[in-house]
KOLMINU-785113 format. One record per residue: x, y, z of N, C-alpha, C in turn; residue in one letter. Coordinates in pm, whole numbers, padded with zeros to 5 digits, always signed. Layout:
XYZXYZXYZA...
This chain:
+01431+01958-05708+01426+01969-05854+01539+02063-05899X+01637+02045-05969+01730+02100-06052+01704+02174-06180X+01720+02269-06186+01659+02385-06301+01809+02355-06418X+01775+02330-06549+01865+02325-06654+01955+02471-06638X+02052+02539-06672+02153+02597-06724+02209+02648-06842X+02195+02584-06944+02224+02563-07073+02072+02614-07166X+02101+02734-07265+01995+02804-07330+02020+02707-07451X+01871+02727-07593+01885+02699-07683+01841+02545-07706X+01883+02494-07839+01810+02380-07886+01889+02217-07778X+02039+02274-07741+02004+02193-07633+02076+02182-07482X+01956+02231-07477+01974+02260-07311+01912+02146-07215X+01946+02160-07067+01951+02045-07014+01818+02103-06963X+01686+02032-06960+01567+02016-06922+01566+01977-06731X+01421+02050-06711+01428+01989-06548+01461+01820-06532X+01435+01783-06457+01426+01605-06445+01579+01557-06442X+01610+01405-06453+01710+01351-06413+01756+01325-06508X+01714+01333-06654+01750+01312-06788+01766+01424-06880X+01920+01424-06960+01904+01555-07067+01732+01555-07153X+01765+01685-07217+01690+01689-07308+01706+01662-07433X+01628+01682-07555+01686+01618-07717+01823+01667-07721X+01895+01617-07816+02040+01698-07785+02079+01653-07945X+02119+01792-07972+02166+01738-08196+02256+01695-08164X+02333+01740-08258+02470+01663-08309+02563+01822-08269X+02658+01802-08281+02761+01901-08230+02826+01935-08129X+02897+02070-08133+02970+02017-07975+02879+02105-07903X+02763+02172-07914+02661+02226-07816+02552+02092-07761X+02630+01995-07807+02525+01862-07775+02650+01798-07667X+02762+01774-07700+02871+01715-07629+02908+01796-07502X+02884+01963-07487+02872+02022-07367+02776+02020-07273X+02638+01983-07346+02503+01976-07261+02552+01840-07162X+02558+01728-07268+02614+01621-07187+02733+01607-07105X+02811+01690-07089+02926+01712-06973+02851+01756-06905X+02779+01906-06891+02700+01940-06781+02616+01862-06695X+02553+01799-06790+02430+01701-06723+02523+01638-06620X+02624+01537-06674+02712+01425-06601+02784+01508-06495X+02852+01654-06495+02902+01687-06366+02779+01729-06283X+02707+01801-06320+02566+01858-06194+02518+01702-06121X+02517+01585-06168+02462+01512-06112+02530+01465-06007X+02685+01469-06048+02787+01441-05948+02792+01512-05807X+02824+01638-05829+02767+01774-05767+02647+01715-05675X+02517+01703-05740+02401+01668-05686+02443+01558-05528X+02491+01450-05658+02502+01340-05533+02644+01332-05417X+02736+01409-05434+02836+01451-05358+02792+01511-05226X+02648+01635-05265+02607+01692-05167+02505+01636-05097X+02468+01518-05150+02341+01428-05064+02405+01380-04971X+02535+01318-05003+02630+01254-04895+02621+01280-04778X+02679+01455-04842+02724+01517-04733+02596+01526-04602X+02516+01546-04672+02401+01621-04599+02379+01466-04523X+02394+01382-04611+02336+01237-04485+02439+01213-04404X+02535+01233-04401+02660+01248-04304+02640+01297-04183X+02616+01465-04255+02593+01530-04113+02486+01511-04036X+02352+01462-04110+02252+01419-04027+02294+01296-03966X+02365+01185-03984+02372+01079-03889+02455+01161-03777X+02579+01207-03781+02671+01279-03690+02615+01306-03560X+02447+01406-03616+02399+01500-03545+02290+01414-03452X+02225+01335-03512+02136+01205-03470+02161+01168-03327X+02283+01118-03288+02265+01073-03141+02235+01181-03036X+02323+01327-03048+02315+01400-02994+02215+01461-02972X+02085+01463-03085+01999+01530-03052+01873+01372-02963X+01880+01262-03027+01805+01182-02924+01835+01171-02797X+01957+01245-02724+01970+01232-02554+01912+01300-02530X+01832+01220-02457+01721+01359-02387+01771+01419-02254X+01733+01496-02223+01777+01625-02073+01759+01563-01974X+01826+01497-01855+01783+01463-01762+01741+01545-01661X+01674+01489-01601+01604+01603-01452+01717+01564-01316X+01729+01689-01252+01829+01694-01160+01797+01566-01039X+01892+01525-00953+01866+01383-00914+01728+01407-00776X+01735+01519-00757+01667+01532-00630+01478+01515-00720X+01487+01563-00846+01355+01601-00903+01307+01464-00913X+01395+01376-01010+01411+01258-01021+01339+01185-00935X+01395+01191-00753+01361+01122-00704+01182+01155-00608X+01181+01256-00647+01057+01343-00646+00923+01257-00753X+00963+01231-00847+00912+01177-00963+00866+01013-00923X+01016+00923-00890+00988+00787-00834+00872+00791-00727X+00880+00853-00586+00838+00869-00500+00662+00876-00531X+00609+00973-00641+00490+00957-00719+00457+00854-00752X+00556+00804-00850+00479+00663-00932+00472+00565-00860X+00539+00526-00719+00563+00421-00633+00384+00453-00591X+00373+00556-00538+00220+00616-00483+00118+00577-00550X+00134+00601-00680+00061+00555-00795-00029+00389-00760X+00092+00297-00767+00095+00184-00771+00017+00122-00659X-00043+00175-00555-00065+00137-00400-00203+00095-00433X-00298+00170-00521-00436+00156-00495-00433+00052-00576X-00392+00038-00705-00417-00149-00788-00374-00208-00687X-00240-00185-00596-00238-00317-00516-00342-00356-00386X-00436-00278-00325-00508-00256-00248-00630-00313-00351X-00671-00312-00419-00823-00342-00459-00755-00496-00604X-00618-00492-00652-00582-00614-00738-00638-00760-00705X-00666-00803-00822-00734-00964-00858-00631-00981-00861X-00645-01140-00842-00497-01240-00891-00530-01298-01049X-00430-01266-01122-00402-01292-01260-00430-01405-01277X-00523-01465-01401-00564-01601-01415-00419-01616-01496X-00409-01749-01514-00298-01794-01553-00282-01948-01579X-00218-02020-01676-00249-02158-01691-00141-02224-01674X-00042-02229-01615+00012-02280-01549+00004-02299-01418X+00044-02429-01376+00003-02490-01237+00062-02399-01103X-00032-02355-01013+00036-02267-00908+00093-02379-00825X+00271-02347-00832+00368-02398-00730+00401-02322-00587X+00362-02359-00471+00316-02317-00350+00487-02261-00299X+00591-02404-00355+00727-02360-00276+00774-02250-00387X+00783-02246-00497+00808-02129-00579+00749-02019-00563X+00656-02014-00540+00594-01884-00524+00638-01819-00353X+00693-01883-00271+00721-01832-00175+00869-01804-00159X+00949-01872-00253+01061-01864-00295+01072-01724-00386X+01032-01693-00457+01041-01572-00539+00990-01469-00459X+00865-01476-00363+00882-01361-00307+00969-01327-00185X+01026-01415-00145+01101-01404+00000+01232-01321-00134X+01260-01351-00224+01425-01313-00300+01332-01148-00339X+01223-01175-00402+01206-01000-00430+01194-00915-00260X+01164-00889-00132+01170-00884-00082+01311-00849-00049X+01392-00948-00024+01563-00922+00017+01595-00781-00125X+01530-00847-00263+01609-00739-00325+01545-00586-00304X+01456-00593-00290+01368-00474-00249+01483-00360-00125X+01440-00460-00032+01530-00439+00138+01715-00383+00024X+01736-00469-00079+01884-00401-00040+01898-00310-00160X+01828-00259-00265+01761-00162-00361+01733-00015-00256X+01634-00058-00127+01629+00054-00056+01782+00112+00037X+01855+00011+00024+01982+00059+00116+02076+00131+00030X+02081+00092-00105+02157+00138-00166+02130+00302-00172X+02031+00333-00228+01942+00435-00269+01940+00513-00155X+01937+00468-00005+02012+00531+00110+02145+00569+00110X+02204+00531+00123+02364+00545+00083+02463+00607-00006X+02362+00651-00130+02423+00720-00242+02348+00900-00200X+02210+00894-00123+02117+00981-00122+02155+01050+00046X+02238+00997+00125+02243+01032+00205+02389+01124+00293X+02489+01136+00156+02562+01191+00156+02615+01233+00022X+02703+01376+00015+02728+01458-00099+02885+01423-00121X+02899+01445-00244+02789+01482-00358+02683+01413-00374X+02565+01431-00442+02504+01384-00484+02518+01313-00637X+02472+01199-00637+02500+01088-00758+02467+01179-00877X+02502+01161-01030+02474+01233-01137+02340+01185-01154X+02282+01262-01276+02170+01270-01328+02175+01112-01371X+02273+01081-01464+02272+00944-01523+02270+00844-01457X+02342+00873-01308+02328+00726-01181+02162+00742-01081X+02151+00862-01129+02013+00879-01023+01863+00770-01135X+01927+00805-01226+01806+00725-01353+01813+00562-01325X+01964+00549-01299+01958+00388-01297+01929+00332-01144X+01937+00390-01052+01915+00374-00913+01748+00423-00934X+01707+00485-00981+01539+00488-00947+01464+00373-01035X+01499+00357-01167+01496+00227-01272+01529+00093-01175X+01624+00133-01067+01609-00053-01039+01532-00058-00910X+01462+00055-00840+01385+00048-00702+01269+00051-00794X+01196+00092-00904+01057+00066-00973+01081-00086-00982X+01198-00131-01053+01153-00292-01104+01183-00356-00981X+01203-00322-00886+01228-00432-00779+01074-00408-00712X+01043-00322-00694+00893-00318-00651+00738-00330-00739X+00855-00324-00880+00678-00398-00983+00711-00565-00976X+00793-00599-00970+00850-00762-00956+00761-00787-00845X+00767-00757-00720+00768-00790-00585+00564-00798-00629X+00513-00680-00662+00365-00725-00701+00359-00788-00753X+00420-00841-00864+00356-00902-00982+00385-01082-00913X+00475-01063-00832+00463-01171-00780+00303-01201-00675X+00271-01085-00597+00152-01103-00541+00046-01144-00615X+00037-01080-00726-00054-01103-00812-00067-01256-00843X+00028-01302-00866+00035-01421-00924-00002-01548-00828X-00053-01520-00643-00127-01595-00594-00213-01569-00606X-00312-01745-00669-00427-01775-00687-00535-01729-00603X-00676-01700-00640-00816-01681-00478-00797-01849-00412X-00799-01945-00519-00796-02054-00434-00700-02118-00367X-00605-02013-00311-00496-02078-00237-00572-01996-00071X-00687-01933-00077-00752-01863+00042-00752-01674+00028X-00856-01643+00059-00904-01499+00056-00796-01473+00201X-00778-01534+00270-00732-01508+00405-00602-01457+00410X-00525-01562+00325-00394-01624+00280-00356-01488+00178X-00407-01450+00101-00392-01329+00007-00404-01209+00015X-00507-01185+00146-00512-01066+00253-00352-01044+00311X-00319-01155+00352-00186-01094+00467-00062-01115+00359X-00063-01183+00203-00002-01110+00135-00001-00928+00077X-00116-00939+00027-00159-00817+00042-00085-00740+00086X-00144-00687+00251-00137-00664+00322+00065-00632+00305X+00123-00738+00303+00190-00737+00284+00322-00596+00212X+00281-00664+00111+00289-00608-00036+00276-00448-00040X+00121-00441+00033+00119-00284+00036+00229-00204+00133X+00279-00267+00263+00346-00194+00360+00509-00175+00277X+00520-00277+00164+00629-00296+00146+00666-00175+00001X+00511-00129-00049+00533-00028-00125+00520+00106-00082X+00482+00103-00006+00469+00276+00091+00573+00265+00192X+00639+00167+00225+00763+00208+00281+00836+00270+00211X+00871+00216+00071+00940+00231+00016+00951+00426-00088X+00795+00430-00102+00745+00543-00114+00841+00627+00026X+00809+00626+00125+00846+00727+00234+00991+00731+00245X+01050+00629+00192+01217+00622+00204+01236+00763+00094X+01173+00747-00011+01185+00821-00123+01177+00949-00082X+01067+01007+00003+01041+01114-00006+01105+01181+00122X+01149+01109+00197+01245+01145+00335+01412+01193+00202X+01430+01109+00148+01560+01133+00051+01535+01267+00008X+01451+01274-00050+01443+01417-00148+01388+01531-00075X+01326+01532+00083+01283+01656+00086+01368+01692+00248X+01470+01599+00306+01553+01626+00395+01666+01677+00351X+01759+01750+00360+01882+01751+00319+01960+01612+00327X+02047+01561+00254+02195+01482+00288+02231+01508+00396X+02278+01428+00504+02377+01451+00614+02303+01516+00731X+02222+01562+00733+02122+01653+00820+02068+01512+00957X+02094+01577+01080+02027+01451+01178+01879+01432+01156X+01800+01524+01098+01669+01489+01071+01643+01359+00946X+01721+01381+00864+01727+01273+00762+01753+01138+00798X+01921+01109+00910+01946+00990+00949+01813+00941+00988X+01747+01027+01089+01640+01017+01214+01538+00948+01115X+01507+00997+01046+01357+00954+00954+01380+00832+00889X+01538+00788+00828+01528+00724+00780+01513+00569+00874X+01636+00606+00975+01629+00491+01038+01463+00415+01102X+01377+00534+01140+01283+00514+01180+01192+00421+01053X+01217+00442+00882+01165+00400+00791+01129+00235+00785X+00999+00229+00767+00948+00100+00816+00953-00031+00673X+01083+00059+00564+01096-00066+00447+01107-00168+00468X+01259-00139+00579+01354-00306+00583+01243-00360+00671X+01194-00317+00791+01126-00371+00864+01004-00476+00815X+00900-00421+00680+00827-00480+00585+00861-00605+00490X+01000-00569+00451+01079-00704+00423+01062-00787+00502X+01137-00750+00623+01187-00857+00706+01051-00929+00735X+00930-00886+00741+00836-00997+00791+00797-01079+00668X+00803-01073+00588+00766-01121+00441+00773-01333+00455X+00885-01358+00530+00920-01486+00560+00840-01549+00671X+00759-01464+00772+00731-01509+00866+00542-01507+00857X+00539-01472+00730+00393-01495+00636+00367-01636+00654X+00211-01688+00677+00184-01773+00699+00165-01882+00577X+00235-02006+00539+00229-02044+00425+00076-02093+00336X-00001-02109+00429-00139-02195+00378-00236-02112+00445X-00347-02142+00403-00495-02074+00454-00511-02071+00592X-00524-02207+00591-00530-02273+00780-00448-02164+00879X-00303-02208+00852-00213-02136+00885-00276-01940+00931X-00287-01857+00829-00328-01762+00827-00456-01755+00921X-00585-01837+00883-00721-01833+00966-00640-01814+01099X-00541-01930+01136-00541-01950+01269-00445-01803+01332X-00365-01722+01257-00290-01603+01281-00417-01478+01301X-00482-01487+01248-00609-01341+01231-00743-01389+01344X-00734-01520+01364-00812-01517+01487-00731-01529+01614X-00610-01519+01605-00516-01498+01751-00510-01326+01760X-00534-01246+01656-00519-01133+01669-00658-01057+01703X-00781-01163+01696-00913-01102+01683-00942-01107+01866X-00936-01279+01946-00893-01297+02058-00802-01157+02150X-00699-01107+02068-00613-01034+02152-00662-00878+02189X-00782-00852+02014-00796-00763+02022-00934-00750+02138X-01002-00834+02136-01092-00827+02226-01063-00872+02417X-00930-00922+02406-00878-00947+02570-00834-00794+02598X-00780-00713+02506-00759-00579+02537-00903-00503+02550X-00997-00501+02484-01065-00424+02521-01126-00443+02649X-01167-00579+02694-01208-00592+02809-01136-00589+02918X-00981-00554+02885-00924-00531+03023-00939-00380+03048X-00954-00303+02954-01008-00145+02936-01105-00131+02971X-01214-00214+03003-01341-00186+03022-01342-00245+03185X-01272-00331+03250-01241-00364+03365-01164-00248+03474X-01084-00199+03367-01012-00058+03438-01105+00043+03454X-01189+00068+03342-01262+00167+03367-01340+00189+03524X-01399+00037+03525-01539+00032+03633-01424+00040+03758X-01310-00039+03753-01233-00043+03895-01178+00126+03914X-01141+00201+03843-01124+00313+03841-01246+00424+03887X-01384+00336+03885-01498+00475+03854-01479+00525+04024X-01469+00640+04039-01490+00659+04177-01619+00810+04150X-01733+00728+04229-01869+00851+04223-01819+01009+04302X-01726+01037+04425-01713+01119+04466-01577+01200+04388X-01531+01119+04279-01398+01207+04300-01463+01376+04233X-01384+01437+04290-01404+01583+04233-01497+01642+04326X-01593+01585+04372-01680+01613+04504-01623+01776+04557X-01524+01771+04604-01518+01895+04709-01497+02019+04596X-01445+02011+04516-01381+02113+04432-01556+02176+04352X-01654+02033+04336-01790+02066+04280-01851+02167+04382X-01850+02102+04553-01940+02166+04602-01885+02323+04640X-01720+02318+04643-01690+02448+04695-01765+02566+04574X-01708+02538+04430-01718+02627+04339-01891+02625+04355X-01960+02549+04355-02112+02593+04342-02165+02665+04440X-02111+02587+04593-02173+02641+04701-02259+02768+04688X-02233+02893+04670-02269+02998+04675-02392+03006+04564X-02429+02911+04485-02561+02912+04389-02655+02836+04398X-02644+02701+04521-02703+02579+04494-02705+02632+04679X-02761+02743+04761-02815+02731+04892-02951+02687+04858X-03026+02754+04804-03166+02769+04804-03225+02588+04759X-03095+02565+04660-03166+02443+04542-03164+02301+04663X-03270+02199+04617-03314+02087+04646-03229+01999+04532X-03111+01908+04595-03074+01848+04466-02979+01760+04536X-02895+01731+04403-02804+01577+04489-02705+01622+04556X-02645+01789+04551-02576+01835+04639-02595+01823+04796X-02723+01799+04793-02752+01787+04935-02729+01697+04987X-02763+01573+04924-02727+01417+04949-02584+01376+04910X-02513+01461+04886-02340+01460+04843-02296+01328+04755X-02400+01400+04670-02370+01301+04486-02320+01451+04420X-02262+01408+04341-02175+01483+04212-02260+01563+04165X-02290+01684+04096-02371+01790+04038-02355+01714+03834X-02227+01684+03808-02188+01675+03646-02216+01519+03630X-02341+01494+03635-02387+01327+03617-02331+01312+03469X-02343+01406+03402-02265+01356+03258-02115+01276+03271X-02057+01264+03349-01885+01202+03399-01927+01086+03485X-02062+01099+03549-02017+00946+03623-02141+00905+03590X-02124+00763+03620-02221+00619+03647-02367+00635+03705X-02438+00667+03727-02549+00625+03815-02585+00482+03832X-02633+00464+03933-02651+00283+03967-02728+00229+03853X-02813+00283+03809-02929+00217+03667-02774+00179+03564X-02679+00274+03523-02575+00243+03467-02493+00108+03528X-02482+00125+03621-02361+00046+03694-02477-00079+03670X-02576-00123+03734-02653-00231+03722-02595-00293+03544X-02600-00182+03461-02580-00248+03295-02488-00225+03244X-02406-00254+03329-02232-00246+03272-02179-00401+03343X-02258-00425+03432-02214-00567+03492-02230-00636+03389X-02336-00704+03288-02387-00810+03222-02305-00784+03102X-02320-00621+03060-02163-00616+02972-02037-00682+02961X-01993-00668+03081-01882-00701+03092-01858-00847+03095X-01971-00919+03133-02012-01063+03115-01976-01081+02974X-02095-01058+02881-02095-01057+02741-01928-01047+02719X-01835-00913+02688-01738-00915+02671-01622-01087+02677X-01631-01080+02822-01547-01202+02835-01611-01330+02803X-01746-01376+02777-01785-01477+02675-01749-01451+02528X-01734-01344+02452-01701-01344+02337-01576-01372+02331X-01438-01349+02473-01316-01379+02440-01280-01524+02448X-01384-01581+02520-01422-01711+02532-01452-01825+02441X-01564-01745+02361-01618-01801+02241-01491-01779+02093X-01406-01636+02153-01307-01655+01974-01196-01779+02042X-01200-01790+02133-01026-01896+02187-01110-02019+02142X-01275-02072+02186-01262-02224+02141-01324-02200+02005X-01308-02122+01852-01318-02096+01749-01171-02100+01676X-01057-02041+01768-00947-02082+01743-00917-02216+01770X-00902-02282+01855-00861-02425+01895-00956-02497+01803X-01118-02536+01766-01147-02583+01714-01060-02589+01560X-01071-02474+01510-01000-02425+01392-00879-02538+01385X-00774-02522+01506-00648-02525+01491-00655-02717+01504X-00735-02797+01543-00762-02927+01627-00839-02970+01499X-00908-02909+01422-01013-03044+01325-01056-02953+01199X-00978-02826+01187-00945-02740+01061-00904-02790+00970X-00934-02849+00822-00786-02870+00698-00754-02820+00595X-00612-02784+00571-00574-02691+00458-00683-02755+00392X-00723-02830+00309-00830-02793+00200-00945-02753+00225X-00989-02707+00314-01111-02606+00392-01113-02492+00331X-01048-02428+00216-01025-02331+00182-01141-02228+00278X-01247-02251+00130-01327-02169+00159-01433-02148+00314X-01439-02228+00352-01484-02284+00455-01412-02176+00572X-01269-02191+00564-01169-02113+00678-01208-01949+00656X-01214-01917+00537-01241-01769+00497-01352-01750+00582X-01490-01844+00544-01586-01736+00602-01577-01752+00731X-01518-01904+00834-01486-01843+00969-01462-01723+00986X-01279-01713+00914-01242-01546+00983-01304-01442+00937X-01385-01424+00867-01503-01348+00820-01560-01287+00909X-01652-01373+00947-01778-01374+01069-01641-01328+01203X-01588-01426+01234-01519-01382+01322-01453-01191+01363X-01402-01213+01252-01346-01040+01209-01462-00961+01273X-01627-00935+01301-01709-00886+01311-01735-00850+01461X-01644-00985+01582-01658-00988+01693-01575-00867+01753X-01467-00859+01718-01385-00720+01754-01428-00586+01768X-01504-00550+01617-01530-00445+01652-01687-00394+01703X-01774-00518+01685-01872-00548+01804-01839-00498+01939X-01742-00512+01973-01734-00553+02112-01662-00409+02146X-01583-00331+02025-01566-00181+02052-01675-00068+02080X-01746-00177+02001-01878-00054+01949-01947-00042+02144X-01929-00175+02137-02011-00200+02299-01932-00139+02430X-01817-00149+02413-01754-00101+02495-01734+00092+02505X-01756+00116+02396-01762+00249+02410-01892+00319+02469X-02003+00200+02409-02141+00289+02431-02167+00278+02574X-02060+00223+02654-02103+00204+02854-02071+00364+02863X-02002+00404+02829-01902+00532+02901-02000+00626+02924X-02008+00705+02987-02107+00800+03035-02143+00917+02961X-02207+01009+02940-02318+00963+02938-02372+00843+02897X-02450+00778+02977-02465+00589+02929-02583+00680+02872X-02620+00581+02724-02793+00572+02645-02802+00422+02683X-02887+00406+02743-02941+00260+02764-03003+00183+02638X-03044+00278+02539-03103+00213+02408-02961+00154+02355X-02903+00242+02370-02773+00240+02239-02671+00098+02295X-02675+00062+02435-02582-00037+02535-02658-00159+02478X-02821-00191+02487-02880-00290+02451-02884-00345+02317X-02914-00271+02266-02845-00249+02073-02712-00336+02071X-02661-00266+02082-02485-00347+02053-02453-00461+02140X-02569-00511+02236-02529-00605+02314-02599-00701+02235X-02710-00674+02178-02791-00740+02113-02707-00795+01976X-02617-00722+01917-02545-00709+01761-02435-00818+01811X-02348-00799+01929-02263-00871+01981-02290-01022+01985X-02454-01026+02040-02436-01167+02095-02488-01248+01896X-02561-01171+01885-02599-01225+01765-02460-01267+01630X-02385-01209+01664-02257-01215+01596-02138-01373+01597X-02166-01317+01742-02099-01464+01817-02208-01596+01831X-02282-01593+01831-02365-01653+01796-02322-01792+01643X-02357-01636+01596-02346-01691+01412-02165-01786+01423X-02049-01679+01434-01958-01714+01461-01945-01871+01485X-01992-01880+01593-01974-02062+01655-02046-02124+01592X-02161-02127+01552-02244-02209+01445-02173-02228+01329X-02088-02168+01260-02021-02142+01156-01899-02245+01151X-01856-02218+01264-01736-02317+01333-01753-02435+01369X-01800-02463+01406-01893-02593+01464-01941-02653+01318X-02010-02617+01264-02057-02665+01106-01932-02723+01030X-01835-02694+01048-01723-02668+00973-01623-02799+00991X-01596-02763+01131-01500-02857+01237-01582-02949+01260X-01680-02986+01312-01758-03112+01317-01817-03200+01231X-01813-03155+01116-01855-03194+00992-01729-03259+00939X-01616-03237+00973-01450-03310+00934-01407-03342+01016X-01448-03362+01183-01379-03407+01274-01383-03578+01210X
């Protein structure tokens, strides 16, 4: 608001307009005044909007954070991202899911991923270090290469297989926590330091890429990959459990037991006398050994029973089995660690409750397993 100047009958009033104004030349001066102050007025609005545009860009750049903080920051939000991809639905969507496109887009996010992480090696792994302004655009294109790379996961259907979307998954996740650890090897090793090369090379990104192609394309496909691994995992345990018994020897340690006791165990009635072991907690007794035989039976029928669950699978299985293939490797999945549970509970101290239990869980498992399979495969043979 502009305050008038001019005293008397006519003076220039607040507002944007004179006031009454007579006749004379105290009327012809009010009106010069009025007409230059306004000039005045709007000369200095100019100005003032001038200097505020001038000042405008300079004050919207915001401060960047130094490149190491920066990458401190990425390394978080990549972390962030792991648990939606670990527990993520697949996005409904109404367009038709294309099987070769969708494996096409992720094999290219993948490569770009793999060469996003090399770069970001390469700028991070020797000094100087990149500016604030190149560290923004190098962390900006490792986020979108790794929200791309999900959003592509996302975008396979449940009905392309629960199985099939697991070892994307699966996938997906190794390929974002690699990428996480590249990050945080960058920012908390020095540049140039052999501990840095060391960590990085060891970094399991590119490696996560690189399997991305060798993903199984269809359900079938997959069932038949997770029950070659269920088979393998249980031919290992029972060759562990074969070593064990060929390994048990009842006397070893024998002399070293009886020397150190000798001098406390004259008087005692015990298995020292009969030159058995004093620490029955470490070995077998025959009641044991008798129930580790039929174990070990069990064992190699279950590796038995997952190989003709695979071959059936692989011989009279069909991609449109979707659901059908899932709950195979389902049930199946259950035989593995059955057969850990069993294999651990032989080891000595043996509980004979606890051996019968899990032999009992085992067979009942495999059991179900082949009924499942058999229902499945014979019903489409």
């Amino acid at each position: 608001m502009w305050l008038g100047l001019w005293g008397g009958a006519g003076r220039v009033v607040a507002g944007n307009e004179p006031g009454p104004v007579t006749s004379g030349s105290g009327a012809a001066t009010a009106v010069w005044l009025w007409q230059l102050q306004r000039r005045l007025l709007s000369a200095s609005s100019r100005r003032s909007t001038e200097m505020a545009s001038a000042g405008a860009p300079a004050a919207a750049v915001p401060t960047l954070a130094p490149p190491l903080e920066q990458l401190r920051h990425l390394a978080r939000e990549l972390r962030l991202l792991l648990p939606g991809v670990r527990v993520g639905e697949a996005r409904e969507t109404s367009k038709e899911f294309n099987r070769e496109t969708f494996w096409s887009r992720l094999n290219e996010a993948a490569v770009k991923v793999s060469g996003e992480a090399t770069t970001l090696t390469e700028v991070f792994s020797r000094l100087p270090l990149p500016s604030p302004q190149e560290t923004q655009r190098f962390c900006e294109q490792v986020h979108a290469a790794i929200q791309a790379i999900i959003a592509i996961y996302y975008s396979l259907p449940k009905d392309q297989g629960i199985t099939l979307r697991k070892l994307v998954r699966s996938a997906t996740v190794d390929i974002v926590d690699g990428m996480a650890q590249l990050v945080e090897v960058l920012f908390i090793t020095p540049a140039q330091s052999p501990e840095n090369n060391d960590l990085i090379s060891c970094n399991n990104v590119w490696v996560a890429c690189q399997q991305v192609p060798r993903i199984p394309r269809d359900n079938k496909a997959a069932a038949l990959l997770m029950l070659t691994k269920s088979v393998d995992f249980v031919k290992d345990a029972h060759e562990e459990m074969e070593r064990a018994v060929e390994e048990y020897d009842p006397y070893c340690g024998l002399l070293n037991d009886t020397e150190e006791d000798n001098s406390d165990n004259y008087g005692d009635e015990g298995d020292d006398v009969l030159g058995c072991p004093n620490n029955r907690d470490l070995y077998w007794s025959e009641e044991d050994q008798e129930l580790i035989i039929p174990c070990l039976a069990l064992v190699r029928a279950s590796k038995a029973g997952l190989k003709k669950i695979r071959i059936l699978v692989a011989e009279n299985g069909k991609k449109d089995q979707v659901a059908q293939l899932d709950d195979i490797v389902d049930i199946s999945d259950e035989i593995s660690p059955s057969v850990d549970d069993l294999a651990l509970s032989i080891y000595p101290p043996m509980c004979h409750l606890t051996v019968r239990i899990n032999s009992a869980k085992l067979v009942s498992v495999l059991k179900k397993a082949l009924e499942i399979t058999n229902t499945v495969t014979c019903s489409e043979a």
